[in-house]
Biotite code that builds the C-alpha atoms (Angstrom):
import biotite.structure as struc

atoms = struc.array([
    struc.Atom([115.961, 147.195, 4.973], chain_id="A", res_id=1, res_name="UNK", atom_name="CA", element="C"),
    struc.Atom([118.529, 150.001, 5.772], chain_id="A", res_id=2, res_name="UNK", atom_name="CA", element="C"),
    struc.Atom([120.566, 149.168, 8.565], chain_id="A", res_id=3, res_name="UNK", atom_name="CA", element="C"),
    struc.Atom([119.630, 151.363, 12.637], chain_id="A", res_id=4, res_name="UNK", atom_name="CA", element="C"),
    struc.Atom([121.385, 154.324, 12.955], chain_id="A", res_id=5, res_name="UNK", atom_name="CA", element="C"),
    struc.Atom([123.554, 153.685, 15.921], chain_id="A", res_id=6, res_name="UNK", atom_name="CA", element="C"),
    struc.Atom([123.365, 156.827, 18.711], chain_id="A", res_id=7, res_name="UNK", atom_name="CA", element="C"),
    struc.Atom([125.445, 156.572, 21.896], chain_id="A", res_id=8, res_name="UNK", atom_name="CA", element="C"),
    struc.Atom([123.285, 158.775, 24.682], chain_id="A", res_id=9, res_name="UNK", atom_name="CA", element="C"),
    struc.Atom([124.378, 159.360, 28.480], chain_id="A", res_id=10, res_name="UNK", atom_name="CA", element="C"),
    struc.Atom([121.304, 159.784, 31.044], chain_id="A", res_id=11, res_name="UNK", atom_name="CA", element="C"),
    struc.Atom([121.624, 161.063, 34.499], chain_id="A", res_id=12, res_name="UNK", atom_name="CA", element="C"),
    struc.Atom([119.759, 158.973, 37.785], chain_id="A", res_id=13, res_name="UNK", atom_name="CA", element="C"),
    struc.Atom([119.564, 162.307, 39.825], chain_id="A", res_id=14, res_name="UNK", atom_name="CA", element="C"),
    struc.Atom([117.788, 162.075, 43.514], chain_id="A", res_id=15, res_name="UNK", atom_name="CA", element="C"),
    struc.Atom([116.958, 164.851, 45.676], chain_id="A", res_id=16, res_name="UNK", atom_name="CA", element="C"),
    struc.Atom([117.502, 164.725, 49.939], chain_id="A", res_id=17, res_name="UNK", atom_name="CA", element="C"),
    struc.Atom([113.575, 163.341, 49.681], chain_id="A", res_id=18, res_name="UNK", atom_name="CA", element="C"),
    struc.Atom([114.820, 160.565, 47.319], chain_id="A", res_id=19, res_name="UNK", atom_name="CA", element="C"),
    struc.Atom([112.618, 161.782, 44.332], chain_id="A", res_id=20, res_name="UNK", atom_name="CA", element="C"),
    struc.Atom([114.245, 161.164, 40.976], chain_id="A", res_id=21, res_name="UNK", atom_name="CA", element="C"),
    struc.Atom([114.411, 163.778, 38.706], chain_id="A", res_id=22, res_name="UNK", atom_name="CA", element="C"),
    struc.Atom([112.766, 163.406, 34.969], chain_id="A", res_id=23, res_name="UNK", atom_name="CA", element="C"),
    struc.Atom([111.309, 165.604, 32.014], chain_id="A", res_id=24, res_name="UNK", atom_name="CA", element="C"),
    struc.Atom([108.952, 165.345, 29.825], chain_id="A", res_id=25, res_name="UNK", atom_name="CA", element="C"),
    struc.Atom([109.896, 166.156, 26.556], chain_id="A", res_id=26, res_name="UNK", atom_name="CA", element="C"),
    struc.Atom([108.529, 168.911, 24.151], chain_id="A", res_id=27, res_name="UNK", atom_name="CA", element="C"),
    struc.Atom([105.900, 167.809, 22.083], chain_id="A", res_id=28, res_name="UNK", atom_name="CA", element="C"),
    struc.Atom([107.480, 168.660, 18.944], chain_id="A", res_id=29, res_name="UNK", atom_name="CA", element="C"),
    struc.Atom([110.562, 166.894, 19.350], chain_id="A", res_id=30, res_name="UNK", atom_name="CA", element="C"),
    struc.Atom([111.226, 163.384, 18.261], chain_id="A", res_id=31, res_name="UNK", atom_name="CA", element="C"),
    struc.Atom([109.332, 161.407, 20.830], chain_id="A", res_id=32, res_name="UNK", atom_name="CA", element="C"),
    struc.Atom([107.197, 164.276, 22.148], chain_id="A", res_id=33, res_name="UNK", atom_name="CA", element="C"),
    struc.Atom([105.045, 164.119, 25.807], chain_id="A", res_id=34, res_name="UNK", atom_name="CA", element="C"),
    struc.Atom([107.245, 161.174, 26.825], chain_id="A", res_id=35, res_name="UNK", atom_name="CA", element="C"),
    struc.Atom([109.027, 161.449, 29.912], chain_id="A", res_id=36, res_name="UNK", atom_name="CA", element="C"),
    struc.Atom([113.234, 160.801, 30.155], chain_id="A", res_id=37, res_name="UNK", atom_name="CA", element="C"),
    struc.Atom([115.724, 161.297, 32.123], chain_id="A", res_id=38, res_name="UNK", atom_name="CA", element="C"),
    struc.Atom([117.942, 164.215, 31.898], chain_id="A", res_id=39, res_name="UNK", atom_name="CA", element="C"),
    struc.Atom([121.288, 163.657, 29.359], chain_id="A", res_id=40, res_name="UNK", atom_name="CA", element="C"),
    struc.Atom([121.313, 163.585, 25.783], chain_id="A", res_id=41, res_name="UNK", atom_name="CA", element="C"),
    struc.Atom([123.633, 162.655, 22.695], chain_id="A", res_id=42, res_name="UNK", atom_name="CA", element="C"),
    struc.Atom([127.445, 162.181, 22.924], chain_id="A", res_id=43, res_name="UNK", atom_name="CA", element="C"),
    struc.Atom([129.252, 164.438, 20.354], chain_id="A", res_id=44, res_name="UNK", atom_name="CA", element="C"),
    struc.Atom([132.336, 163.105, 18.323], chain_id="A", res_id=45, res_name="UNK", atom_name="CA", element="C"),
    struc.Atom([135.277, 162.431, 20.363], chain_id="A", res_id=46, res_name="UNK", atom_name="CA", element="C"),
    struc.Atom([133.173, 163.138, 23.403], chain_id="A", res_id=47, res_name="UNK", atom_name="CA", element="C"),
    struc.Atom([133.796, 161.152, 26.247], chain_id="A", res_id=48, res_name="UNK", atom_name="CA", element="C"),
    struc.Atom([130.587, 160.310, 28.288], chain_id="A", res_id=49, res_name="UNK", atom_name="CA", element="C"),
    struc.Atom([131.332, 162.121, 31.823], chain_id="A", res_id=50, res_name="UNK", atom_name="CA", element="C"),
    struc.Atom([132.013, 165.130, 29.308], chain_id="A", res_id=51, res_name="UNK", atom_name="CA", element="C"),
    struc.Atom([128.637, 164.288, 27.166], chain_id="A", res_id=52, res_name="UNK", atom_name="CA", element="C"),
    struc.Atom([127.124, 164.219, 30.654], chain_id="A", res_id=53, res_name="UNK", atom_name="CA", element="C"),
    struc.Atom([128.514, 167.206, 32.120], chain_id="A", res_id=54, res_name="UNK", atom_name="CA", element="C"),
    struc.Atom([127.811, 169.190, 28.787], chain_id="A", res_id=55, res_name="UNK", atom_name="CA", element="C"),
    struc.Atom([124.193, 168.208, 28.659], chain_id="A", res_id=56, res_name="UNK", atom_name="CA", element="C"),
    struc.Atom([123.509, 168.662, 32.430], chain_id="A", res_id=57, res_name="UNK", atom_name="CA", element="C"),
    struc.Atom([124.568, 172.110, 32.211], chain_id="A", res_id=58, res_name="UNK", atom_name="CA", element="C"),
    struc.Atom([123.291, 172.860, 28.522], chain_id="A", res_id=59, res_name="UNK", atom_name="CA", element="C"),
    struc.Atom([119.377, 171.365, 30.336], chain_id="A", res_id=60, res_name="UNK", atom_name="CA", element="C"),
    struc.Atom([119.362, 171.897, 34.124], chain_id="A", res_id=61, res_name="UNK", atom_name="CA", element="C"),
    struc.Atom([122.282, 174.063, 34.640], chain_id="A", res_id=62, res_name="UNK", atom_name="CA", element="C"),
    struc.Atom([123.852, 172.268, 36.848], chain_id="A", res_id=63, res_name="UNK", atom_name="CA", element="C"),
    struc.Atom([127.440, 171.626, 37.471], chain_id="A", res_id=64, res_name="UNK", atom_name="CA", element="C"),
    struc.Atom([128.527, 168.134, 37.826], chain_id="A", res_id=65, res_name="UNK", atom_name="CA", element="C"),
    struc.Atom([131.835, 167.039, 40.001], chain_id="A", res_id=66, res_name="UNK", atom_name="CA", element="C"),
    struc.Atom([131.176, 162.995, 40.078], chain_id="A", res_id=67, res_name="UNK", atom_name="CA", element="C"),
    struc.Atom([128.986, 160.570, 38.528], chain_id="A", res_id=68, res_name="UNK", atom_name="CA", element="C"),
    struc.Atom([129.030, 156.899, 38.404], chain_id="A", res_id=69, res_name="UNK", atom_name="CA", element="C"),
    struc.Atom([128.009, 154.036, 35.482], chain_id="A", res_id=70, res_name="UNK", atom_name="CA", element="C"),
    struc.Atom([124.947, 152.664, 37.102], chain_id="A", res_id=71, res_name="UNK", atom_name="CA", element="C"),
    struc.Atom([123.472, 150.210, 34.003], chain_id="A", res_id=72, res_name="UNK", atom_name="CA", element="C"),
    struc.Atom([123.521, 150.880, 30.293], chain_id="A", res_id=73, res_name="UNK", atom_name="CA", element="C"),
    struc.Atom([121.517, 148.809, 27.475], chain_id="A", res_id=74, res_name="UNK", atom_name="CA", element="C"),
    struc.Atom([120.571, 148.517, 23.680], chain_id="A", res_id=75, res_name="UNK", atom_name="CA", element="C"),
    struc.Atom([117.021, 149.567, 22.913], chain_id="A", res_id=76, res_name="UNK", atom_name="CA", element="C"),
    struc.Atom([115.874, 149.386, 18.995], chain_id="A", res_id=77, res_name="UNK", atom_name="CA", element="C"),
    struc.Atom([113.225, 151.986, 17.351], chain_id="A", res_id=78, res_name="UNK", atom_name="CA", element="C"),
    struc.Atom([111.567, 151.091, 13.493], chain_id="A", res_id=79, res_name="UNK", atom_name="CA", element="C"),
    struc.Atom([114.600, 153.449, 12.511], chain_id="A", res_id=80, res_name="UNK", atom_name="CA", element="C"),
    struc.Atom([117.091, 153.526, 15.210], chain_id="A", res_id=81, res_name="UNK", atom_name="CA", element="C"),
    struc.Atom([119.421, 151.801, 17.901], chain_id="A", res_id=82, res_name="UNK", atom_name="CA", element="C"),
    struc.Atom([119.474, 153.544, 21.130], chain_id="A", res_id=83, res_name="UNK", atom_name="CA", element="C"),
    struc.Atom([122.739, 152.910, 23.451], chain_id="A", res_id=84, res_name="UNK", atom_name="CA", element="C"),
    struc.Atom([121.587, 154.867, 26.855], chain_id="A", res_id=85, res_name="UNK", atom_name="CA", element="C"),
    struc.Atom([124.122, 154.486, 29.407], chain_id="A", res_id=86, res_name="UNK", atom_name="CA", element="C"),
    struc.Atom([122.767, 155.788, 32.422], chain_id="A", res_id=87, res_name="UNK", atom_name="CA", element="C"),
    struc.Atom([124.930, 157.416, 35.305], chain_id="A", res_id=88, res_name="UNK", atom_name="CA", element="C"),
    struc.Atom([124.177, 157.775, 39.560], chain_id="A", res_id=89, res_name="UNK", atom_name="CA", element="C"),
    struc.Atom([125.265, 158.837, 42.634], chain_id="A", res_id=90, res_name="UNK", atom_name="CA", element="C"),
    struc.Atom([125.732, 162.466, 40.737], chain_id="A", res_id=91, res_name="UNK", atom_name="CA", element="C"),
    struc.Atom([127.392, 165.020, 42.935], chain_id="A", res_id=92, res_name="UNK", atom_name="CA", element="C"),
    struc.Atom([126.548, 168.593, 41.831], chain_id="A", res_id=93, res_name="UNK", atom_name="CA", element="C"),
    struc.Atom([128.693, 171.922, 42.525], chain_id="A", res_id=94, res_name="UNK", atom_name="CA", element="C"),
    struc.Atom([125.239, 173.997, 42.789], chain_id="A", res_id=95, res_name="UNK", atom_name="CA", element="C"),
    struc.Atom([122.073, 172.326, 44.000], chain_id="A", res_id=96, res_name="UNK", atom_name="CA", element="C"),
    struc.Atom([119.330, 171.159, 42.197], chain_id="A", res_id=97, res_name="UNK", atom_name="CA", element="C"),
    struc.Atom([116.926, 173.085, 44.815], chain_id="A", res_id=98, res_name="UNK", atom_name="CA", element="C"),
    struc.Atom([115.662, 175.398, 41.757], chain_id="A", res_id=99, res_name="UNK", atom_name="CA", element="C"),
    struc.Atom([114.535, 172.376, 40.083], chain_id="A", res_id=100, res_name="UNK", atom_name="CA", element="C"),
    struc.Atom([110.939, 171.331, 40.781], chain_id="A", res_id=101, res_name="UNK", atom_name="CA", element="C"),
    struc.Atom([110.547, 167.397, 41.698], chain_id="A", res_id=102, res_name="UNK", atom_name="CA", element="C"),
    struc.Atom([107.417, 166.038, 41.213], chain_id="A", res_id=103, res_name="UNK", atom_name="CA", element="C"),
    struc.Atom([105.754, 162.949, 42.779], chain_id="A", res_id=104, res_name="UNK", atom_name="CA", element="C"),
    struc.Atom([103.390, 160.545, 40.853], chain_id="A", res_id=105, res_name="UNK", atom_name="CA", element="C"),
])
């Protein structure tokens, strides 16, 4: 058996003033497709993860971020792959997320 393919992702916990949390749902093409996550993505080579996190906040929501903290990070294995999501909260934002639509479940 070939050995996981190791890929370091950041993920963003981000709340609105009604305390909804904000997720997507991916495309349906793309790896994983119709499943929900939470905004972030891949860290690039000699990325550090606030700038992997600002990058992809702005690349997806277009949002800028001015302060983010660790909140929990794990390991989680595919058939193929080795996730390492480390997720970040209490995000502060230079333009609010009021374009963004929050939806309750």
């Amino acid at each position: 058996m070939a050995p996981l393919i190791k890929i370091d992702v950041v993920a963003a916990v981000i709340l609105n003033d009604a305390q909804e949390i904000l997720i997507a749902k991916r495309l349906p093409t793309a790896t994983s497709g119709d499943l929900w996550e939470f905004p972030g993505g891949k860290i690039e080579k000699d990325e550090t993860h606030l700038a992997a996190l600002s990058r992809e906040l702005a690349e997806e929501l277009g949002i800028q971020i001015t302060h983010a903290e660790p909140w929990m990070s794990f390991n989680y294995d595919y058939s193929d792959r080795q996730l390492h999501p480390k997720f970040y909260a209490y995000i502060f934002c230079l333009n609010h997320t009021d374009r963004i639509d929050f939806v309750l479940f």
